[in-house]
KEFI-8639 format. One record per residue (C-alpha): residue in three letters; chain; x, y, z. Coordinates in Angstrom, 3 decimals. Layout:
<pts>
residu chaine px py pz
ALA A X Y Z
...
</pts>
This chain:
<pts>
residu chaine px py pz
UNK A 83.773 76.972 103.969
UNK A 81.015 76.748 106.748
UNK A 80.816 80.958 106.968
UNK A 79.641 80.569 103.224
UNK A 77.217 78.148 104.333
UNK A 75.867 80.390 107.117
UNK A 75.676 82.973 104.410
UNK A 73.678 80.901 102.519
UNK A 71.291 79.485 105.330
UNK A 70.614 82.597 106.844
UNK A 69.401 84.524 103.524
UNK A 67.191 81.498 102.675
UNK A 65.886 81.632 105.800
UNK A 65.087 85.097 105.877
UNK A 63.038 84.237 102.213
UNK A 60.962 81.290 103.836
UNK A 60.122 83.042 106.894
UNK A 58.532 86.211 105.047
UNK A 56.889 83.658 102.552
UNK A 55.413 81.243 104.750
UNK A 55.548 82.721 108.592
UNK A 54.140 85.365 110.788
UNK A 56.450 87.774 111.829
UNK A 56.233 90.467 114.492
UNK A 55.716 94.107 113.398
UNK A 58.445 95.564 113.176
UNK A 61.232 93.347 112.970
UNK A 63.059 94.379 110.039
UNK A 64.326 97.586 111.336
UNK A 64.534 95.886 114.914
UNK A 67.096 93.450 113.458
UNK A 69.251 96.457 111.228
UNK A 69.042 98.746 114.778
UNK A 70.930 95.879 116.412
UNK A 73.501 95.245 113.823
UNK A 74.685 98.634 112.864
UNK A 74.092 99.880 116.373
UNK A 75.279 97.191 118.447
UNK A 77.119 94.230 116.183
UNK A 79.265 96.303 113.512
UNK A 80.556 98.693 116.552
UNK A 81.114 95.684 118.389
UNK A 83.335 93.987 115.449
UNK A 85.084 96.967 115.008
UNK A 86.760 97.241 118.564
UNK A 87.162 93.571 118.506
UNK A 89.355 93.579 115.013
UNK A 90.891 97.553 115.366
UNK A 93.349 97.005 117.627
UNK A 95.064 93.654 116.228
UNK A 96.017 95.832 112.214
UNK A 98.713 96.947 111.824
UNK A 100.145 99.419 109.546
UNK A 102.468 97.556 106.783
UNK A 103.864 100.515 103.795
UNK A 104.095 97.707 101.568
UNK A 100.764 96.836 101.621
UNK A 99.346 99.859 100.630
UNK A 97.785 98.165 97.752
UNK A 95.002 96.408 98.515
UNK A 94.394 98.892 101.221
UNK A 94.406 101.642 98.191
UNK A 92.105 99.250 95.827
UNK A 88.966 99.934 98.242
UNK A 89.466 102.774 98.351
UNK A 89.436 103.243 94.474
UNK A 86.036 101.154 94.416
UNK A 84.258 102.982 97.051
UNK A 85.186 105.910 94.690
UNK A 84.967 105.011 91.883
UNK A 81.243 103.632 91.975
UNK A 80.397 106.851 93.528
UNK A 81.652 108.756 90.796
UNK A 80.382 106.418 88.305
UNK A 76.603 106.129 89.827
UNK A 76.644 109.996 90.018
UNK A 77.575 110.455 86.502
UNK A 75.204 107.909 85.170
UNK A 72.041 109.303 87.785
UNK A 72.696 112.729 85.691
UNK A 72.651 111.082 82.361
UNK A 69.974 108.481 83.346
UNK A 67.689 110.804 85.066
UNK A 68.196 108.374 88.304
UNK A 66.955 110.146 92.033
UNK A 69.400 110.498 94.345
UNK A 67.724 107.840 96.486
UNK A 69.086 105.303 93.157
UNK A 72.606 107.043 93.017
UNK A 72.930 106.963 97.006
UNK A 72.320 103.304 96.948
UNK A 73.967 102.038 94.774
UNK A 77.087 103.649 95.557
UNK A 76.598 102.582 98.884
UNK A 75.974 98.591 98.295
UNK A 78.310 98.266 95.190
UNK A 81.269 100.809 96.410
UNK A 81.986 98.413 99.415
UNK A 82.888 95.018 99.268
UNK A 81.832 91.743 101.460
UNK A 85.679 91.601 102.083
UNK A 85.362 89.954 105.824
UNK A 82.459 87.326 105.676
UNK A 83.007 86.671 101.947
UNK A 86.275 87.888 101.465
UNK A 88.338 86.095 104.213
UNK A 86.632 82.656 103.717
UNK A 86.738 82.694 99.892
UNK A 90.652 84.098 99.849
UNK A 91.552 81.885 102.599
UNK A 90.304 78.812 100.122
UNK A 92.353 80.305 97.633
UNK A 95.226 81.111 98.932
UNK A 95.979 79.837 102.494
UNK A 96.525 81.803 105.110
UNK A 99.065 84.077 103.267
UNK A 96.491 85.425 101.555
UNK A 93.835 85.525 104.031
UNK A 96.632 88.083 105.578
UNK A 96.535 90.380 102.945
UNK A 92.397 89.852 102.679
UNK A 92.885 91.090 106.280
UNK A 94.607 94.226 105.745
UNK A 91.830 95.345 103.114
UNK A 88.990 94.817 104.871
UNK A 90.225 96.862 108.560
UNK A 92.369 99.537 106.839
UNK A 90.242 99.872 103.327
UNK A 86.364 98.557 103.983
UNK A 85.786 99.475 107.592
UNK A 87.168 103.214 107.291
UNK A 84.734 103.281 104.035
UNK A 82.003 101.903 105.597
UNK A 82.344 104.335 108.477
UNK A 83.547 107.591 107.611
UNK A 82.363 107.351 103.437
UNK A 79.250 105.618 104.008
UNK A 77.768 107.423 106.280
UNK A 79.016 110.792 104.121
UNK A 77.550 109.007 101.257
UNK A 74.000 108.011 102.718
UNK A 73.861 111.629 104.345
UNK A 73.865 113.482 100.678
UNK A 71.421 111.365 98.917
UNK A 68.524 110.442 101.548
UNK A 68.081 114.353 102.113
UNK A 68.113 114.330 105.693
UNK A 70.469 116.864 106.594
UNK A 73.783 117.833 103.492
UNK A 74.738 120.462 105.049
UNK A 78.623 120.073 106.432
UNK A 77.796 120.257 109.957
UNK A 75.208 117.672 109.566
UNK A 77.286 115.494 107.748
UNK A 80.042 115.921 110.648
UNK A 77.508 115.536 113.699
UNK A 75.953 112.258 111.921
UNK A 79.594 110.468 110.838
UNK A 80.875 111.846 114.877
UNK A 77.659 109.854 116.258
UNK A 78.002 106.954 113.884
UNK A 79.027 104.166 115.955
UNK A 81.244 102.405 113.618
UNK A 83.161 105.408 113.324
UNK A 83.026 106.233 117.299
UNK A 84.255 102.558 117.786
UNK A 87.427 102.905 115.164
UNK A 88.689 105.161 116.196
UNK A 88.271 103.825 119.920
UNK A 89.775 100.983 118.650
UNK A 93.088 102.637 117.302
UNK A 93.706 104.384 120.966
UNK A 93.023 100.954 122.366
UNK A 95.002 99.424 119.946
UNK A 97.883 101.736 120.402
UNK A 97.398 100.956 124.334
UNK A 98.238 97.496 124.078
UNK A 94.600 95.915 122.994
UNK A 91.572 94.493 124.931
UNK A 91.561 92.181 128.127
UNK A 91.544 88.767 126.523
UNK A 87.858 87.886 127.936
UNK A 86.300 91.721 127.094
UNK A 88.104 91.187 123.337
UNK A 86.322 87.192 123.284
UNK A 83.359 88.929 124.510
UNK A 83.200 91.553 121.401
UNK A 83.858 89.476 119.200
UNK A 80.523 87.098 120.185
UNK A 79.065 90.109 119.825
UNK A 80.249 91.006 116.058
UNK A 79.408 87.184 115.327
UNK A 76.019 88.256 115.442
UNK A 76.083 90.678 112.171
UNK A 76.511 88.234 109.698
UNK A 73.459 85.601 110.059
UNK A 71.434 89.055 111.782
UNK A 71.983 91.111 108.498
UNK A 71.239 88.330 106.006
UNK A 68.350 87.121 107.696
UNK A 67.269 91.097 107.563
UNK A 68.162 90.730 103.832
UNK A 65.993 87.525 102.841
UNK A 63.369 88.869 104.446
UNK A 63.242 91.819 102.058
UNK A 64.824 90.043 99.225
UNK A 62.877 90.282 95.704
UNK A 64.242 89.255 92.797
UNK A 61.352 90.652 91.006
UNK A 62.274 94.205 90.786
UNK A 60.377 97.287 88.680
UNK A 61.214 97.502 85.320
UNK A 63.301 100.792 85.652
UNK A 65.318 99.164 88.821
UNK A 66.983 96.704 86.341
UNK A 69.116 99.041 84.410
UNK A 70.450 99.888 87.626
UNK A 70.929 96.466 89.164
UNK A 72.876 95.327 85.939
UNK A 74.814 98.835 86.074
UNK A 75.660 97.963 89.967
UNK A 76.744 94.224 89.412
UNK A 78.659 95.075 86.670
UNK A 80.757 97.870 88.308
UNK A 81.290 96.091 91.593
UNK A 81.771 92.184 90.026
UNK A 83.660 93.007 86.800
UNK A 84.547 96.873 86.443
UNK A 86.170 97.525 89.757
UNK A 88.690 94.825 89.797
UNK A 89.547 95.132 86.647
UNK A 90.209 98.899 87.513
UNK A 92.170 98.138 90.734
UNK A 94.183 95.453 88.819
UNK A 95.242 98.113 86.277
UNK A 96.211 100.296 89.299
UNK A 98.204 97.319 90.451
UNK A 100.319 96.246 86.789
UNK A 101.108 99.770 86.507
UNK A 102.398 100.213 90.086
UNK A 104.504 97.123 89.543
UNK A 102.542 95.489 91.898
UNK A 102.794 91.497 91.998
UNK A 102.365 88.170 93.351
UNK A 99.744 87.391 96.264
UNK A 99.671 91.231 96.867
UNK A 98.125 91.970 93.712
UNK A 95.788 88.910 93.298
UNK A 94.470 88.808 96.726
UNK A 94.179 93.324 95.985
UNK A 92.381 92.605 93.048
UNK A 89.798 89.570 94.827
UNK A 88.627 91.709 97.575
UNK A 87.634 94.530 95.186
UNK A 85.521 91.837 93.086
UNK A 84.058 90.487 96.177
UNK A 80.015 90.641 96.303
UNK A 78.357 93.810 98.109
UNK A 78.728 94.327 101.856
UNK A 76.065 93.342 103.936
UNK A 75.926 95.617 106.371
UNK A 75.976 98.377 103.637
UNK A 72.474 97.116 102.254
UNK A 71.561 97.524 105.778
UNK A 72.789 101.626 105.955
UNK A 70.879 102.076 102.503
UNK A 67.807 100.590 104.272
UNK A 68.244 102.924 107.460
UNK A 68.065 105.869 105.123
UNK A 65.533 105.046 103.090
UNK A 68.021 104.794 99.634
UNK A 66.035 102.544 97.446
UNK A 65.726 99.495 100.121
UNK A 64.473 97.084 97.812
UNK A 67.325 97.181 95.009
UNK A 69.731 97.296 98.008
UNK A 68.898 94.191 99.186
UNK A 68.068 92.404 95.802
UNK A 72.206 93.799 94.595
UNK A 73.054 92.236 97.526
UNK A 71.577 89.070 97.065
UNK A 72.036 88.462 93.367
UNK A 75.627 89.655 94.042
UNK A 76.580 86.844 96.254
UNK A 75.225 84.683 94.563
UNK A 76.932 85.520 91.537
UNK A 80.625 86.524 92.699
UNK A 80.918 82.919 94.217
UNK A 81.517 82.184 90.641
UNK A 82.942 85.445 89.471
UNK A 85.734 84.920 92.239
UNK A 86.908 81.627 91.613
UNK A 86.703 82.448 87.331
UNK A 88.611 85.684 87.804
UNK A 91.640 83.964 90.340
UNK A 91.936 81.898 87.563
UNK A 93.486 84.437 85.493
UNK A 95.687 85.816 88.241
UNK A 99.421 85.283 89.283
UNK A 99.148 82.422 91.938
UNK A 100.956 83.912 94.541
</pts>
């Protein structure tokens, strides 16, 4: 369980550094240039090619899909009944529609469930999470910061968003036989450096003290992405006639704690930074109890 422990480490870090040292101007967005510029893109070539396409596990594939989704149409409705900005709507649906389903997801699952579920926990995060994060994300963040809704905006900014550029450079490499062992190792040191970059980025701007009128929406967020959404996706699953590890490990990744690196988007575009990054905090904190509660009452494998 060490990558929890870097989790971990690296947030608290990123808390006792902005309490107690001097940091250079500047650094926060320095450190969220580098990962969604530079690590995520990175990560993405590096994992791409190696997925492959299995009919049978559509499932868990499907259930992000459903959560991204679904907490966008949920935060939307409630923003029109709430009287929420768009800023609060565009967040939230960013950093509780997408799941922590690699750094989280693949060490938690693997605990769980070996590494026949970690396989599964695999196949959600490149063919549900990473399209999300890329293509609906971006889509997502586009609509609700104001900078640009128009459809040719939208298209220009997801076309020269490099996640996106690099999966689908990924799928033509993958479909050309992969990366050069050494060029693949040397992506992949690369992509190590999101994780501890973007949670470090996190503690820094982590406040657990939030306005008064940002805790509606934090409970609303938690509860959607920690209890809501996997109980939707396994619904989905019993009435497909879905079973076994399939459905469990399905239903795990949708419950898993709010991606990282999708704080970090809300941040670029100004979407409510500081709930961002205190749903993302609270959230992992929490689902490494939600996770291990809610396996409990699924099939075993």
């Amino acid at each position: 369980m060490s990558a929890l422990l870097i989790l971990f480490l690296c947030l608290a870090l990123g808390i006792l550094c902005r309490r107690y040292a001097p940091l250079p101007e500047g650094i926060v967005p320095g450190i969220n240039w580098w990962v969604l510029n530079i690590a995520l893109p990175a990560l993405v070539l590096a994992l791409v090619p190696h997925v492959t396409i299995d009919a049978r596990l559509w499932f868990p594939v499907v259930g992000m899909y459903v959560t991204f989704f679904g907490a966008w149409a949920l935060f939307a409705t409630l923003g029109k009944i709430l009287g929420w900005s768009p800023q609060r709507v565009g967040c939230l649906s960013l950093v509780c529609g997408l799941g922590n389903t690699s750094f989280m997801g693949y060490p938690l699952v693997e605990a769980l469930h070996g590494k026949a579920g970690l396989s599964v926990a695999v196949i959600a995060d490149q063919l549900g999470c990473f399209p999300m994060l890329a293509a609906g994300g971006i889509v997502v963040a586009s609509l609700y910061s104001g900078r640009g809704a128009s459809a040719s905006a939208i298209v220009r900014r997801l076309f020269t968003f490099p996640a996106f550029v690099a999966l689908l450079a990924g799928v033509v490499i993958g479909v050309a036989g992969g990366w050069p062992p050494a060029f693949e190792k040397t992506l992949l040191q690369i992509g190590q450096t999101l994780t501890p970059l973007a949670l470090f980025s996190v503690g820094l701007q982590f406040r657990l003290h939030l306005r008064r009128e940002q805790v509606g929406a934090l409970v609303a967020g938690l509860g959607w992405k920690l209890l809501l959404a996997p109980l939707l996706v396994f619904g989905l699953g019993v009435a497909a006639g879905i079973t076994g590890l399939t459905l469990t490990v399905g239903v795990l990744q949708a419950a898993m704690a709010p991606m990282i690196s999708a704080a970090i988007l809300a941040d670029q575009y100004d979407l409510e930074p500081q709930l961002a990054n205190t749903v993302l905090g609270a959230g992992i904190l929490l689902s490494l109890v939600t996770i291990p509660l809610g396996n409990l009452f699924l099939p075993a494998g």
